[in-house]
Backbone as CSV, one residue per row, in Angstrom:
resi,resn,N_x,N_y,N_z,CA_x,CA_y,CA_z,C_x,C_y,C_z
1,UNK,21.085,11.664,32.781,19.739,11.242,32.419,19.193,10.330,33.513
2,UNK,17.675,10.177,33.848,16.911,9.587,34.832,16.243,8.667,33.810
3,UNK,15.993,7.654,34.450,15.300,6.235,33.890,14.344,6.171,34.980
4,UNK,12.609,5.675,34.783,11.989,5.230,36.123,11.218,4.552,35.408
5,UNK,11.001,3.747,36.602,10.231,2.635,36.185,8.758,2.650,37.627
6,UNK,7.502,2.564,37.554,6.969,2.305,38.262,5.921,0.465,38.174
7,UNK,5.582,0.510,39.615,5.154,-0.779,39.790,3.657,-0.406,40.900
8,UNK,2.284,-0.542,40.320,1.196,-0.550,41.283,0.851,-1.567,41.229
9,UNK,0.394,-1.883,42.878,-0.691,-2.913,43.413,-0.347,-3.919,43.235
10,UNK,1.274,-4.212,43.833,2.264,-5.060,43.878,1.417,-6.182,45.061
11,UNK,1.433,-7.338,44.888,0.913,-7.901,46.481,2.113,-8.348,47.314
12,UNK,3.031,-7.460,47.593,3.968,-7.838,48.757,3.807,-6.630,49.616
13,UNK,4.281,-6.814,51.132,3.932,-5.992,52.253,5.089,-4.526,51.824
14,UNK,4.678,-3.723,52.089,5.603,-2.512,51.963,6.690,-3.046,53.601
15,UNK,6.524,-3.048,54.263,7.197,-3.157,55.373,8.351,-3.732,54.649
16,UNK,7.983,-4.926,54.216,9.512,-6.301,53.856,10.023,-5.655,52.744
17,UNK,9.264,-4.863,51.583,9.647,-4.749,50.640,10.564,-3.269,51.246
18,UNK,10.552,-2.587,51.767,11.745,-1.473,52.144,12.992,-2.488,52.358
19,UNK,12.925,-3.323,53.214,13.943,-4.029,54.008,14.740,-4.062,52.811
20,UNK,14.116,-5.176,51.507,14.781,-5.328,50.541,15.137,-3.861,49.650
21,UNK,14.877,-2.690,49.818,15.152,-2.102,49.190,16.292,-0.731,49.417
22,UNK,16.015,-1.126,50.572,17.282,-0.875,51.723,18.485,-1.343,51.188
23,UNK,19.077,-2.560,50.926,19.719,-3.171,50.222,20.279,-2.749,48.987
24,UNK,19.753,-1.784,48.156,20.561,-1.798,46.800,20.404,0.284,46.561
25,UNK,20.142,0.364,47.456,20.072,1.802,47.127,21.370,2.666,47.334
26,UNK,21.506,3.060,45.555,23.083,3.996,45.511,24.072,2.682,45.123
27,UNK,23.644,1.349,44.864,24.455,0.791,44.209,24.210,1.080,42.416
28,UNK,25.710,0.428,42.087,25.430,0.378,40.499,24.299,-0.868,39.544
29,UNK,24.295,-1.075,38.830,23.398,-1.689,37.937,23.176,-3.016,37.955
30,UNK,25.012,-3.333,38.110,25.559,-4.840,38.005,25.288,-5.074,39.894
31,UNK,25.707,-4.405,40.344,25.660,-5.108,41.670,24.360,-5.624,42.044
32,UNK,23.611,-4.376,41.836,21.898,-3.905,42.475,21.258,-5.169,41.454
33,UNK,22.004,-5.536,40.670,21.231,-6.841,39.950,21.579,-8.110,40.844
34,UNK,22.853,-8.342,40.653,23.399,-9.446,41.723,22.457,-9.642,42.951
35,UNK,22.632,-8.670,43.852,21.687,-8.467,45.198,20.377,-9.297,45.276
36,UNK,19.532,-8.525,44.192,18.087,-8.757,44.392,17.779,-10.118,43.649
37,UNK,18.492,-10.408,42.708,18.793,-11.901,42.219,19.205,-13.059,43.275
38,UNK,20.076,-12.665,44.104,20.392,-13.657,45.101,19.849,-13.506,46.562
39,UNK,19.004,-12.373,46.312,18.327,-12.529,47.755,16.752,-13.493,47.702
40,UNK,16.498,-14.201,48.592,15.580,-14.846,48.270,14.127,-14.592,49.546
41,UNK,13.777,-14.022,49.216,12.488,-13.645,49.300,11.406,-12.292,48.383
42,UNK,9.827,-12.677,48.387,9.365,-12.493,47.400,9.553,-11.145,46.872
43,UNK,9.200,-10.104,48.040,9.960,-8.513,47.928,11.448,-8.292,46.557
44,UNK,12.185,-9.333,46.142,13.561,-9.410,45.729,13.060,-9.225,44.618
45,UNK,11.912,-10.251,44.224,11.598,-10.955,42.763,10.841,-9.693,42.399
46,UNK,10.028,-8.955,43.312,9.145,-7.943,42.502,10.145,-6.901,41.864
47,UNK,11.302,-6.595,43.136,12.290,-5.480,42.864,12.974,-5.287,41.864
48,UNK,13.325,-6.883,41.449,13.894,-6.968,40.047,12.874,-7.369,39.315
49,UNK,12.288,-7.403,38.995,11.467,-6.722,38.060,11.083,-5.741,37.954
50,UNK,10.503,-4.420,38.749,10.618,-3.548,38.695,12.348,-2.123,38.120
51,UNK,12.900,-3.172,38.442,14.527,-2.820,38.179,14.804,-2.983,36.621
52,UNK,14.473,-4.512,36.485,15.150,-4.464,34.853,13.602,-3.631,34.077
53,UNK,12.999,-3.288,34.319,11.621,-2.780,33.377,12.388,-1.100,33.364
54,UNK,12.719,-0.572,34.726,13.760,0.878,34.892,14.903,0.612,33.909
55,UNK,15.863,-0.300,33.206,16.834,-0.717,32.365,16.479,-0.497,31.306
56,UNK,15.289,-1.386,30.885,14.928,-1.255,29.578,14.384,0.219,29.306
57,UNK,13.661,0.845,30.003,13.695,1.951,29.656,14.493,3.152,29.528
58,UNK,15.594,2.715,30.358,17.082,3.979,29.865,17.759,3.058,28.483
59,UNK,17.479,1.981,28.121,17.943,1.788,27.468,17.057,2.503,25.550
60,UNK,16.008,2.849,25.941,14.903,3.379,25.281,16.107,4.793,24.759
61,UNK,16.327,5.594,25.569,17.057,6.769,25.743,17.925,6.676,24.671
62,UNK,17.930,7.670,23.825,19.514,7.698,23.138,20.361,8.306,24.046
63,UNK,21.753,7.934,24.046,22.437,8.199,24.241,22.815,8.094,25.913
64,UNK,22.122,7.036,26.442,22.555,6.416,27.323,23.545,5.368,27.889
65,UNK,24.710,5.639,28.864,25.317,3.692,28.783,24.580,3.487,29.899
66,UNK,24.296,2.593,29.693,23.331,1.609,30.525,24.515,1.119,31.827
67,UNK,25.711,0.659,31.800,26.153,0.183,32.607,26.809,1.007,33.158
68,UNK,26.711,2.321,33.010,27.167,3.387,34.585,25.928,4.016,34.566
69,UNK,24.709,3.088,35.304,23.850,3.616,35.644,23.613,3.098,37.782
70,UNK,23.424,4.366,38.356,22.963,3.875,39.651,21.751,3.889,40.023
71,UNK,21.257,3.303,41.220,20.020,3.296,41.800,20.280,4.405,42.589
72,UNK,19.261,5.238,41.711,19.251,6.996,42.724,18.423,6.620,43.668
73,UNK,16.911,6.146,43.600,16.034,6.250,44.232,15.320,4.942,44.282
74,UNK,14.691,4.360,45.486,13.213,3.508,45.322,12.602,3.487,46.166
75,UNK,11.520,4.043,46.079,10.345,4.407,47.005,9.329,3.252,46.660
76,UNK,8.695,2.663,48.110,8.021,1.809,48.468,6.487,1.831,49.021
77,UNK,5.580,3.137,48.373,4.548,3.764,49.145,3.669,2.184,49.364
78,UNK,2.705,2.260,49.952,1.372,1.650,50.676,0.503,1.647,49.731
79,UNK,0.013,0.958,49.121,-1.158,0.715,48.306,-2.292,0.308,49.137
80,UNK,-3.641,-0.214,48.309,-4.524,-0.412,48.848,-4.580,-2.077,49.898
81,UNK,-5.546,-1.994,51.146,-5.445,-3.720,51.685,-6.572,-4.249,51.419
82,UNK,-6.106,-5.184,51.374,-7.510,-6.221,51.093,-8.122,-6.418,52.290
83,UNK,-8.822,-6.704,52.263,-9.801,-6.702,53.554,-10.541,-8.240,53.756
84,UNK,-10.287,-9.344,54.576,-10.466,-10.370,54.893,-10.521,-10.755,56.454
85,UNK,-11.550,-11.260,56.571,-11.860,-12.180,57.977,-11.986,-13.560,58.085
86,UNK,-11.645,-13.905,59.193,-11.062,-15.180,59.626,-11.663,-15.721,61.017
87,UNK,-12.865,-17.061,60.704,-13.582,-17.293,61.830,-12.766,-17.605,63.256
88,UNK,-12.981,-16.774,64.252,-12.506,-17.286,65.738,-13.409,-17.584,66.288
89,UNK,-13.156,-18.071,67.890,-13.774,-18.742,68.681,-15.099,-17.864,68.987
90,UNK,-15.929,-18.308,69.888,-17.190,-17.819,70.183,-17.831,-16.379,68.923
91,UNK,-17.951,-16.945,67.842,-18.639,-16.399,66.964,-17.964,-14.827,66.673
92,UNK,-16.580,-14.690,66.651,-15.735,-13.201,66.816,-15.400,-13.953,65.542
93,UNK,-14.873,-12.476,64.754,-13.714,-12.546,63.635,-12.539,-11.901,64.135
94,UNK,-11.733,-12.129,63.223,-10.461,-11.944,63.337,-10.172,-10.976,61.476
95,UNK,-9.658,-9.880,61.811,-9.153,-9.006,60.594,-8.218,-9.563,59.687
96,UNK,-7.996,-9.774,58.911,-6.933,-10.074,58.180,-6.603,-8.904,56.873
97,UNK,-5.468,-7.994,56.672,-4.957,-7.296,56.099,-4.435,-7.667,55.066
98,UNK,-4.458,-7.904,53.682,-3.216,-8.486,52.972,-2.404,-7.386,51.695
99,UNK,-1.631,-6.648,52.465,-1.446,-5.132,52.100,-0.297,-5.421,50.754
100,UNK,-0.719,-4.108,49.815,-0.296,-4.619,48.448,0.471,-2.908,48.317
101,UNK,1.848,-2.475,47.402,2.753,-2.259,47.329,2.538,-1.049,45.834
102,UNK,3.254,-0.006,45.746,3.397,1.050,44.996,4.779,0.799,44.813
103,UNK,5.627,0.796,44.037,7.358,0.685,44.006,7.582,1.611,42.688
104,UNK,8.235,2.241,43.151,9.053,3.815,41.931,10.476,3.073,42.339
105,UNK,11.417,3.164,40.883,12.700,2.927,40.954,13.030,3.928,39.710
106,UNK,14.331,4.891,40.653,14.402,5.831,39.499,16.379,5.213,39.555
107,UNK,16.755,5.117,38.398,17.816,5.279,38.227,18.537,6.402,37.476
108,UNK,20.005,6.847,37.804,20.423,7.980,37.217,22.035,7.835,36.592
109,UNK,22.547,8.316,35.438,23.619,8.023,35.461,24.803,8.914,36.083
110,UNK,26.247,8.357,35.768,26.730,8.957,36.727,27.000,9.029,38.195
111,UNK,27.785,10.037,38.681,28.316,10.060,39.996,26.990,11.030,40.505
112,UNK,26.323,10.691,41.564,25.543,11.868,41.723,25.375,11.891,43.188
């Protein structure tokens, strides 16, 4: 059985948030919790949350064990940027991007 959990218009950068997600992919439940719990930056905090919300919903499932469940998948697409400028010198702006986050976490049980 597959559990997923999705997350839109997260405000952390997709860039950092792969890094962190790099990190727990194809681990088990308990570890991939440990990880993103003790890693400390903000990418971690969205992940687990996005993670235990994927839990509670295999836990929805009959006939699921929850604790031989792995992280099959988590995809990190690009959401929309905000769009902000920032006064510079001789009357120029400066762009400012503040790019916000799509996160799918599918978990699966089993060896797969």
């Amino acid at each position: 059985m597959e559990s997923k959990a999705v997350a839109k218009f997260q405000r952390v950068s997709p860039r950092k948030t792969r890094l962190v997600a790099r990190n727990v992919q194809g681990l088990g439940v308990e570890e991939a919790m440990n990880v993103l719990r003790f890693t400390a930056n903000k990418p971690a905090r969205v992940l687990y949350g996005v993670f235990m919300s994927a839990l509670a919903n295999a836990s929805q499932l009959g006939g699921v064990d929850v604790d031989a469940m792995k992280v099959k998948e988590i995809v990190v697409n690009e959401g929309p940027s905000w769009k902000r400028f920032l006064p510079r010198a001789q009357g120029r702006a400066g762009k400012i991007r503040k790019r916000t986050s799509h996160i799918t976490v599918i978990l699966a049980e089993g060896q797969e």
